[in-house]
N, C-alpha and C positions, 0 to 999 in steps of 0.2 A: 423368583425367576421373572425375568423383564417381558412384558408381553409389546407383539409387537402387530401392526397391523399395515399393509399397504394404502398407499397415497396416492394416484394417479395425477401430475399435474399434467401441465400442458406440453413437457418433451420429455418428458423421464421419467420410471417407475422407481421410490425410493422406501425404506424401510422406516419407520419411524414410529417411536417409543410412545406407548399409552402410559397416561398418567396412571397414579397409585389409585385415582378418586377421591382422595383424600382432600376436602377443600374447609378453608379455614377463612371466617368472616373476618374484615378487616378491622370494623366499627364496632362499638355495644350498641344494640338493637337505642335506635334514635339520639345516636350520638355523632350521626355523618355529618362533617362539617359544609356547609352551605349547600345541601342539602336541596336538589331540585326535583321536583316530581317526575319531569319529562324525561330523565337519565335512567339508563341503567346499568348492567353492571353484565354482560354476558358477549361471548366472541362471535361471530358473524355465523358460525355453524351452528350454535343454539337456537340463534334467532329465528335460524330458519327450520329446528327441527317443528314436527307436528305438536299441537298442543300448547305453543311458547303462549306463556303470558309474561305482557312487562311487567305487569307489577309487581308479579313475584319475585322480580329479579332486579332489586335495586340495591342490592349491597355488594360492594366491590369483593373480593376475594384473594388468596394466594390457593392455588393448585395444588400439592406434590409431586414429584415422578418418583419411580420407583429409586430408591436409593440404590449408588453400586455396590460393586460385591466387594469391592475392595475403594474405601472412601479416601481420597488425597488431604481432605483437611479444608477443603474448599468449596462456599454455596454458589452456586449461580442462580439469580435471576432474571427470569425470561422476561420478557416485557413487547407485546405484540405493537405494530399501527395499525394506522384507518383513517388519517387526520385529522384524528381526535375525535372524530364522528363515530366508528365501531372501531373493534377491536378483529381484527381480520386476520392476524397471522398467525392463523393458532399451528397452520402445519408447518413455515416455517420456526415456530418457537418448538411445536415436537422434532423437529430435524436438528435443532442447534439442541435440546435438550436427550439426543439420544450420541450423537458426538460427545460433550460432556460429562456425559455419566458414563461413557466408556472409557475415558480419562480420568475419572475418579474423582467429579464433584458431582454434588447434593444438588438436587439440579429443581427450581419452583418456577411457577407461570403465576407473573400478575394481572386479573382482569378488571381494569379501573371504571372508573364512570366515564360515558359517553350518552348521546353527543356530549357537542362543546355546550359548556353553561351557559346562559346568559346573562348578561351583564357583568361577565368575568374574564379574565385573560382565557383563552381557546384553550391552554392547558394547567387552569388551576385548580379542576376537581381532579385531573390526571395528578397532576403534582400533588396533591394534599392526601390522595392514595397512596402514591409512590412513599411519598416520605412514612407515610405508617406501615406499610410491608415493609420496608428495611428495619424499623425497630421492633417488627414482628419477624421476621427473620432470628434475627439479632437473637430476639428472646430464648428461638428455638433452636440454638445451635450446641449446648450441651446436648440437649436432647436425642437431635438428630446425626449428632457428632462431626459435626464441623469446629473451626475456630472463628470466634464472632468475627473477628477481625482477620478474613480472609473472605468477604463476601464482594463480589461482582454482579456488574446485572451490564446483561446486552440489550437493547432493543432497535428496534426497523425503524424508523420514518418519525411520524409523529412518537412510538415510544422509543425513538435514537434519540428524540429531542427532550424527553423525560429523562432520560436514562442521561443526557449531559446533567437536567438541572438537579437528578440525584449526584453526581458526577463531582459536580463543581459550586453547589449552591444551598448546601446542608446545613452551611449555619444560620440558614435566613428560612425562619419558620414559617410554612407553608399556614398552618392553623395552627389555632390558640388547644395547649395539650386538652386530652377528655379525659384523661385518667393515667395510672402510675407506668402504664409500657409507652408516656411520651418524655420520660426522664429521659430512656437508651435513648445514643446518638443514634443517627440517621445518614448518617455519611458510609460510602459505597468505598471501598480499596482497591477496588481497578473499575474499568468501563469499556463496554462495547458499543459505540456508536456506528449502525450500518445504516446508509442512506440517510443521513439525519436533516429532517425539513425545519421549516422557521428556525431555522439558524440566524440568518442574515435581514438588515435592516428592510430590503427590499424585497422581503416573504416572508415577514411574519405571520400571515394567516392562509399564504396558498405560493402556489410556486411564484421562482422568485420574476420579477419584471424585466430588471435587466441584467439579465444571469448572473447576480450576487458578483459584479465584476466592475460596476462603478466606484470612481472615484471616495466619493461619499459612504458607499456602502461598507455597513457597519457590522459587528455582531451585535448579536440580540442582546440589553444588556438584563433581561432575568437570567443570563449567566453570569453569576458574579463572583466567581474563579477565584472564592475565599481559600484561608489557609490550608481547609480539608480537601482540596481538589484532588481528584488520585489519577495514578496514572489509566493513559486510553490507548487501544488499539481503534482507529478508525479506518471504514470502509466507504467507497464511495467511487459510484459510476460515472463516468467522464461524461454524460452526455444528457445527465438528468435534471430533470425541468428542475428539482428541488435542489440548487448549485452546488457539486461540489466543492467550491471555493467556501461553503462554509464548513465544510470540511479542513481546507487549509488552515480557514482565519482561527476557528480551535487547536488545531494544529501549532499554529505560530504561538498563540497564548500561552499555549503548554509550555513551547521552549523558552519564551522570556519568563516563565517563570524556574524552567528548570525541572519540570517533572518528566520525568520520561514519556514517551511516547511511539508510537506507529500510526504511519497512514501507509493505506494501500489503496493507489487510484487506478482503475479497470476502461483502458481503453473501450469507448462506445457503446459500452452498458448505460442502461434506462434506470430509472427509481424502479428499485421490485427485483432487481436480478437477483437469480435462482443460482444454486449450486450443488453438487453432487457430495459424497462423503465418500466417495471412490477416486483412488488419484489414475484417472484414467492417462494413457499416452499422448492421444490425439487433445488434451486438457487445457483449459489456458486458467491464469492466477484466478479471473472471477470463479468457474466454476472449484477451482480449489478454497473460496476464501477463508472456511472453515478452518481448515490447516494453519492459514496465515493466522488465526486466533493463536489456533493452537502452538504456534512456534512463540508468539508473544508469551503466552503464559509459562511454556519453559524459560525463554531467555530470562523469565522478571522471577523462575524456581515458584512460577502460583502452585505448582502440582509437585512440588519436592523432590522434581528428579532429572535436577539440571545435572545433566555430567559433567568429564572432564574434557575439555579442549584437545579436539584433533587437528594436527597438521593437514594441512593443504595439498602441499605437495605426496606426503605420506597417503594419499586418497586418491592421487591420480600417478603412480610413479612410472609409469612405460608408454611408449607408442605402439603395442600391441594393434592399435586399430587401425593405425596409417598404413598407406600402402605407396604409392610412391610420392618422392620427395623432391625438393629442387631447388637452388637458391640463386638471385640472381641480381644484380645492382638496378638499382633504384634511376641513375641517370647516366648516358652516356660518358664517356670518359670525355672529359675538359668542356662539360655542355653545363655541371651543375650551378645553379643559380648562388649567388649571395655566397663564395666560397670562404667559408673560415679555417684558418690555423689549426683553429683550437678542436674542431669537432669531430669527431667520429664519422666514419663511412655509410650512406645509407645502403639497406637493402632488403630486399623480401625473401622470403620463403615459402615455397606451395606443399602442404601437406593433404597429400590427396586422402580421403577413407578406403581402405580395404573393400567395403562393403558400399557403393555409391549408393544412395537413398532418395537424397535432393540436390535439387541441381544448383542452390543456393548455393550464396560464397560468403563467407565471415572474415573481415579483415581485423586482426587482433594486434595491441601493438600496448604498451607497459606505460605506468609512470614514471617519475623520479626527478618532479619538479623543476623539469625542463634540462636536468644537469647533469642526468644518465637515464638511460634505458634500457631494459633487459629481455628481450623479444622468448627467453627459454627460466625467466622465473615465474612467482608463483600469482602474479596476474595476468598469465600468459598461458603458461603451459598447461595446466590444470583443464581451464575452458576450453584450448584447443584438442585435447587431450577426450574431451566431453564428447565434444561435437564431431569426433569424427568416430566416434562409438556411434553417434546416434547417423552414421553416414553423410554428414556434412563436408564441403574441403573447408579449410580452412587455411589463411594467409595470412603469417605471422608479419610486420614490419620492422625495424631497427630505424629510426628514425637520427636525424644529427641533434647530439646533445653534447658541451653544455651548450648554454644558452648563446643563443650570438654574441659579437663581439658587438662595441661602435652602440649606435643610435638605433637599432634593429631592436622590433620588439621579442620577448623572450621564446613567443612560440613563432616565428616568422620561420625561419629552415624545417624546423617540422613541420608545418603548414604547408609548405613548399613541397616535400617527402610523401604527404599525405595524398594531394591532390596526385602527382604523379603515378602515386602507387596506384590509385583507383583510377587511373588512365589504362596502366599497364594492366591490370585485372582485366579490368574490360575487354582491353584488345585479347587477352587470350583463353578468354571464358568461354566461348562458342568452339573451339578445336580444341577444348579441355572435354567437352559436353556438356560445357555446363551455361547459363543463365546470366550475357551480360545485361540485363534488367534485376537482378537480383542479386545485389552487390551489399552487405550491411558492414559498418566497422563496428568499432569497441574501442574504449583503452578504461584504466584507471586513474584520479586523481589530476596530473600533469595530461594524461594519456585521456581522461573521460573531457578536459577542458579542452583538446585536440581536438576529441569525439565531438563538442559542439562545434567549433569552428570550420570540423568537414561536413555537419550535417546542417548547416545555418547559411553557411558564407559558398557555396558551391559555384555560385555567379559572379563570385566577388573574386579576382584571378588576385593570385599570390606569386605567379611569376611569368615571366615573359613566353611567349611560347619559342620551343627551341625546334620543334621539330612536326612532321603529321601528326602522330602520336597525341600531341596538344591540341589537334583537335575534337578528340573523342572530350564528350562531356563527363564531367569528376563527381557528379549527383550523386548518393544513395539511394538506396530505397528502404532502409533502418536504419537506426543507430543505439548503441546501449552504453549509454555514461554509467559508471561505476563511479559512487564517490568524486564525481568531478571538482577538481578546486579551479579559484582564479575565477569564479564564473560570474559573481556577485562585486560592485560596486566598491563593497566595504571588506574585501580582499583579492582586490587585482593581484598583490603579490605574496601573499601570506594568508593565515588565517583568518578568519571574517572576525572583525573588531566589535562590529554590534549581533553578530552572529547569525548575519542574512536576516535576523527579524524585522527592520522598519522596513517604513513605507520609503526610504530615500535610498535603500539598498535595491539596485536595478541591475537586470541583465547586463554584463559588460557588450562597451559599443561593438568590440569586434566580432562580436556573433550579429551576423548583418540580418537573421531571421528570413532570407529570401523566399523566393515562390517556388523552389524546389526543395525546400527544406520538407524534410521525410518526420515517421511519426519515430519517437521514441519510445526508448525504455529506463528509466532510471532505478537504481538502486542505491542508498546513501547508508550509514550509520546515526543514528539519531543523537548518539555524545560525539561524534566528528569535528574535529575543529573547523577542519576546510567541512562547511556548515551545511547541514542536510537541505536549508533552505535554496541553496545554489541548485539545486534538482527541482525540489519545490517551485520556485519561483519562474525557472524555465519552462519545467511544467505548465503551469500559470497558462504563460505566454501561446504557448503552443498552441492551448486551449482558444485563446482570442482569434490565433490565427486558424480556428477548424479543423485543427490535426490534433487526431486523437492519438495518445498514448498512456503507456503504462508506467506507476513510480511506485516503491516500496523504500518504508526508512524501516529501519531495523533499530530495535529498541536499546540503549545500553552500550551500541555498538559506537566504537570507533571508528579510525583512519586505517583501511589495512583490515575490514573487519573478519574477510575469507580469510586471511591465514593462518589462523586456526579457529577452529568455532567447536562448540557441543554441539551434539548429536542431537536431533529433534530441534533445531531450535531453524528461525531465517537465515541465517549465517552460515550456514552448513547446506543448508538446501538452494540454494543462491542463484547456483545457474540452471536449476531447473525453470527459475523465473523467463531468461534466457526463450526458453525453448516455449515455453509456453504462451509466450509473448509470437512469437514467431507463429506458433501454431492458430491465435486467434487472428493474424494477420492476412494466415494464409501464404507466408516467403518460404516456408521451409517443405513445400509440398513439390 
């Protein structure tokens, strides 16, 4: 039976899993390689119980936790930071380790040498540890009944950044073997990077100088991203000394070479953000990030019980929650801008909630790469269908597609459609009851590259003005790009040719990035052709300009990845992101 004890951190009471006691030396007694007196081998809470002597503690370890009751086939190892200096996460490593074993992996804590050596790279007695629990792992997985080759290791900070160069750097021997368990490989089959420090050229031994966001700046290169690199779920707070951008630049390496992957970036979190294993209401993605593991490891079947794919639409099929409706054209009759032939009629619709909540408004509106749009399918209706369960209004758009005719660029009338709409919101959000200061849109794909150009270009007029009306400002105060295409360089009108990974793949010009531009939320598929990088990258930007937002890729996933997805996986839970995002912001209150 799993024994468990409370934790008291600094905002929240959490439960969390005592090891078996079960601890297993790494080394044969004077066989540690490079080997320094002043190091030891124990977690910050040792250190300071009564009685610590160093010296009896200089051999590195692995841990055990209690095995589950029912084992998926799969070990994790835990792997604490401290900047290489101690080893300090021992309660987040029992919180990640008591999530895990109730998913049904085998779950171990490595406690490596610290501090850093001297006269050795800050993490090569880390490394030369790390690499010998993986083939002690290894060794012990009939045993313990895993499969050798289903072993992961996460860690924090400095062990995010062990846990890369177990990750990606396995064929390059830390030390010279000591005996017959350094035959097993030592390569990891997935990876948990949270917070991961000395990533980047410009913090390698402490945060970065010029937040990992220089031209120049490089990855580190003791990650050397050999054949055995596995796939990563990475984490990482928007706001942390130790740069999320080395988060991305792993990120990007992943894709050029094709390995799957997840990042998930946490609007205005610090290094060290905390999380609950409770999926509370009032939640945002940081405190969930745990989950976002855990949906990684279903989408990649780590835990054997990927399901089958549900519809979309099948999940949200009625308006049971709306309560009045209303539909109503976009521009006066004979006032519309740029009038074409070829295009469709613009127009809104207000679906109010049953149940009012928040006084916020959500402007929702479809892709279809500028050459249709469907304001009642399943990038539409589903989310608005969400939000007004959760007491949201919500205002769908029909935008003019197809594309214009003549020398007009492809999103120019819905650009046009756009601004107007969130003119008209505005003027009738206060005698709605609701909040013209808290106006957010959305679209998908055609519809998410609209999303940036209403939430970028808000200054930059896209039509003449025809009426008062035109004088209300067209600003946001969110935006949530789904899958946005068209956003990157190297697919202005198709899919991204070098796949948004170089450096000469830039924000397209017409996102003007102004000084009203609002904070985001992105969500992408990580196999996407219109390229996950097109979020990434903007993301980037955003970050230059001190607007903090939130970005999730989705592992495996495609173009279109919500319309049908498995149960338990990011795909499926998608627009909780949505909400969650909204509730760290503070718009949906």
């Amino acid at each position: 039976m799993m024994k468990k004890r409370f934790i008291l951190c600094s905002w929240l009471v959490v439960f969390v899993l005592v090891s078996s006691g079960e601890r297993v030396s790494l080394w044969p007694e004077g066989k540690i390689p490079d080997f320094q007196a002043k190091q030891i081998a124990a977690t910050t809470k040792e250190v300071k119980e009564p009685g610590f002597v160093a010296a009896e503690h200089t051999m590195p370890y692995l841990e055990w936790f209690e095995p589950p009751a029912e084992k998926n086939g799969g070990c994790m190892v835990l792997i604490s930071g401290g900047a290489y200096q101690g080893c300090c996460d021992w309660a987040r490593v029992d919180q990640a380790a008591e999530k895990f074993t109730e998913l049904g992996f085998v779950c171990v804590s490595l406690v490596y040498r610290t501090p850093r050596p001297e006269g050795l790279p800050i993490y090569q007695s880390g490394w030369e540890d790390g690499q010998r629990a993986i083939r002690l792992v290894r060794s012990e997985a009939q045993k313990r009944g895993f499969d050798p080759e289903k072993i992961g290791a996460l860690g924090f900070s400095a062990g995010s950044h062990l846990t890369v160069l177990l990750a990606a750097s396995s064929l390059t021997s830390a030390y010279e073997p000591v005996d017959e368990l350094d035959q097993l490989p030592c390569h990891v089959n997935w990876a948990v990077p949270v917070f991961t420090a000395y990533a980047l050229t410009d913090g390698l031994t402490g945060p970065n100088t010029r937040e990992g966001d220089g031209i120049d700046v490089k990855l580190s290169d003791a990650f050397k991203f050999d054949k055995k690199t596995c796939p990563m779920v990475l984490l990482h707070g928007g706001v942390d000394i130790y740069s999320p951008n080395g988060a991305t630049q792993i990120y990007r390496q992943l894709r050029r070479m094709k390995i799957p992957a997840e990042i998930h970036l946490f609007a205005d979190k610090r290094h060290g953000f905390r999380g609950t294993l409770d999926e509370r209401e009032d939640g945002t993605a940081a405190d969930h990030w745990l989950t976002r593991v855990a949906e990684f490891f279903r989408q990649m079947n780590y835990d054997g019980l990927l399901g089958e794919e549900v519809d979309l639409m099948a999940r949200y099929p009625s308006d049971d929650a709306r309560g009045a409706y209303s539909k109503e054209p976009v521009w006066p009759e004979g006032k519309m801008p740029d009038v074409q032939t070829n295009q469709s009629l613009p127009y809104i619709e207000w679906h109010m909630p049953k149940e009012l909540k928040t006084k916020a408004i959500q402007i929702i509106y479809s892709g279809g790469a500028y050459k249709g749009n469907n304001p009642d399918g399943f990038e539409v209706a589903p989310t608005r269908r969400y939000l007004n369960e959760k007491g949201m209004t919500v205002v769908t758009m029909k935008y003019r597609t197809p594309r214009p005719l003549g020398d007009l660029a492809k999103h120019t009338t819905a650009w046009q459609d756009l601004q107007r709409a969130i003119r008209i919101v505005r003027s009738q959000a206060a005698e709605k009851g609701l909040d013209p200061d808290r106006i957010g849109i959305m679209g998908s794909s055609a519809g998410g590259h609209l999303t940036l150009m209403g939430a970028t270009s808000s200054k930059h007029r896209s039509y003449w003005p025809i009426d008062d009306l035109d004088k209300i400002p067209c600003n946001v105060q969110w935006a949530v790009a789904i899958y946005p295409a068209y956003a990157l360089t190297d697919g202005v009108n198709s899919p991204n040719a070098k796949g948004g990974n170089e450096d000469d793949s830039r924000p397209v010009p017409e996102f003007s990035f102004d000084l009203d531009t609002c904070p985001m939320l992105f969500i992408h598929g990580d196999a996407d052709g219109w390229a996950a990088m097109n979020s990434v990258k903007c993301w980037e930007q955003l970050r230059r300009m001190g607007i903090q937002s939130d970005l999730h890729t989705l592992v495996t996933r495609g173009h279109c990845f919500q319309r049908k997805a498995a149960p338990g996986t990011g795909s499926y839970t998608w627009m909780n992101r949505i909400w969650e995002f909204m509730n760290h912001k503070g718009f949906n209150k």
